[in-house]
N, C-alpha and C positions, 0 to 999 in steps of 0.2 A: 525770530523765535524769542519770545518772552524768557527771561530768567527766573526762578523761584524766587529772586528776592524782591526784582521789578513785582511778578504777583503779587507776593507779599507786600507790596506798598500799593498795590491796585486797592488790596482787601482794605486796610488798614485807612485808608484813603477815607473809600465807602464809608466805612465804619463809622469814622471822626465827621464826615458829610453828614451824616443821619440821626448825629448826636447816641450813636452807641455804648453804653457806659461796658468799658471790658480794661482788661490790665495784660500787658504783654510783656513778655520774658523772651530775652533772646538766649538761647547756648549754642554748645556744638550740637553738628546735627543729628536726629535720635531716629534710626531708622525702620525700629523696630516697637511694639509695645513695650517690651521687656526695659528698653532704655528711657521712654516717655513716664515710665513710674518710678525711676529713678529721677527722677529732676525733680530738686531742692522743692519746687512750691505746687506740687501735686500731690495734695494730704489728703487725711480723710475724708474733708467733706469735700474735694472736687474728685469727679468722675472725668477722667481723659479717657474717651472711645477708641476702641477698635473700629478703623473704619473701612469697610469693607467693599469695594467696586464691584456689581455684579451683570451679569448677563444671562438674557437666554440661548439657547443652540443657534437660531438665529442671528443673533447679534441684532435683533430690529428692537430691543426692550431692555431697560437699562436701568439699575434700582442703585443705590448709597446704603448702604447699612451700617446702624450705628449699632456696635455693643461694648455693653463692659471689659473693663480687659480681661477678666477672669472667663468671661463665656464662652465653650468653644462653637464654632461657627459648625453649624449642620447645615448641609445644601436642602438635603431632603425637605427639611422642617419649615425651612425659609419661605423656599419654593413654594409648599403645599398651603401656608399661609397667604402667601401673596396670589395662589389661584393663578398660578405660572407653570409652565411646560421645566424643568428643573437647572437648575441656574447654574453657574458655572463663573469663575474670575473673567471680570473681562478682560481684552489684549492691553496693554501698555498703551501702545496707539489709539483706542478710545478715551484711555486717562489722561491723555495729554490733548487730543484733538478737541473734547467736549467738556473736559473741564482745567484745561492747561495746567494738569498737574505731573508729577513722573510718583512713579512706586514710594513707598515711602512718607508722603507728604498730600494723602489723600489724606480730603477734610469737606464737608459741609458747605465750606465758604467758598468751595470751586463754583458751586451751583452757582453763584455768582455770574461764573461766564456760560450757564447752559440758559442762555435767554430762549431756544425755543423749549425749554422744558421738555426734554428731551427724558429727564433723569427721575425717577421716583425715589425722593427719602422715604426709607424705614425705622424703624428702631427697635430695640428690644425696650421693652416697657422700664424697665428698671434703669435706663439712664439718667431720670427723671428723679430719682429718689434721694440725691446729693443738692447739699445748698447751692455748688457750683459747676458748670461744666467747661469741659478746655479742648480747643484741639488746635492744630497747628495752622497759622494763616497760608495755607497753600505754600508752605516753606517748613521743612521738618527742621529748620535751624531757630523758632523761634514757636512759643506757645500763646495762644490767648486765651484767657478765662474769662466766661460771662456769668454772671449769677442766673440757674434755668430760668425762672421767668425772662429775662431780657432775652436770651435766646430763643424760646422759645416762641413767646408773642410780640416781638419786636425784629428779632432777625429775620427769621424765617418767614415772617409775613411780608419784608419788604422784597425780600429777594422772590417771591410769588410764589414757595412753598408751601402743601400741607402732607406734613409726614403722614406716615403709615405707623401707627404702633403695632409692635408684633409682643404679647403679652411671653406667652413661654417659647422660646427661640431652643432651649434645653429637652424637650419634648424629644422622645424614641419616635422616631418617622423613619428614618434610612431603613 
């Protein structure tokens, strides 16, 4: 079993392999959003996500959800967006089997190890609106910021993603 920081060097690896321009911050580790907006170099213009593992009743259909920290997460609204039976957290055991990450240290860059694309990213539209974006390299003990374009059109395209935007995630649906 892989460690969060062996991860964390898998990512980081890739990253420097692919010539990805990002800047990385190690601390203690930040478990929660509440403590990830605490950390010294997450200002106004980077947006650090809420990142959210999803599932349907099933278990056979498996989304990433990016949102602001401020936005509260509505199932109803997601769901009915993504044209899904209504979603639900997935178990611990598919956050570490499909994207070897544990609670806490869910990030984007796990997709990394979902080679059969197994996992749909989303977003709420407005993560896109900051000059920079951050999330933690499959290790909640350390951050990386990319400027969005390189995220965007650089990362996401190498790892064989195309997100979903979800424009109002805020939306009365429950």
């Amino acid at each position: 079993m892989q460690t969060q920081a062996n991860v964390q060097q898998t990512i980081l690896a890739w990253l420097d392999q692919n010539g990805i321009a990002y800047r990385v911050y190690t601390h203690e580790p930040a478990y929660t959003i509440d403590a990830c907006l605490e950390l010294p170099f997450i200002q106004e213009h980077v947006t650090i996500c809420k990142n959210v593992f999803l599932t349907n009743r099933q278990q056979t259909d498996y989304f990433l959800m990016l949102l602001r920290p401020q936005t509260p997460f509505r199932t109803a609204v997601v769901s009915k967006a993504l044209g899904t039976s209504r979603l639900s957290f997935a178990p611990e055991a598919a956050l570490h089997s499909l994207l070897h990450l544990s609670s806490g240290s869910v990030s984007p860059l796990g997709l990394y190890f979902d080679q059969s694309h197994r996992i749909q990213l989303c977003y709420e539209a407005a993560v896109r609106d900051s000059m920079e974006i951050a999330f933690h390299p499959c290790d909640n003990a350390a951050t990386v910021i990319f400027k969005q374009a390189v995220f965007w059109e650089q990362v996401l395209p190498l790892l064989g993603v195309q997100p979903i935007a979800i424009k109002d995630v805020t939306a009365n649906g429950s």
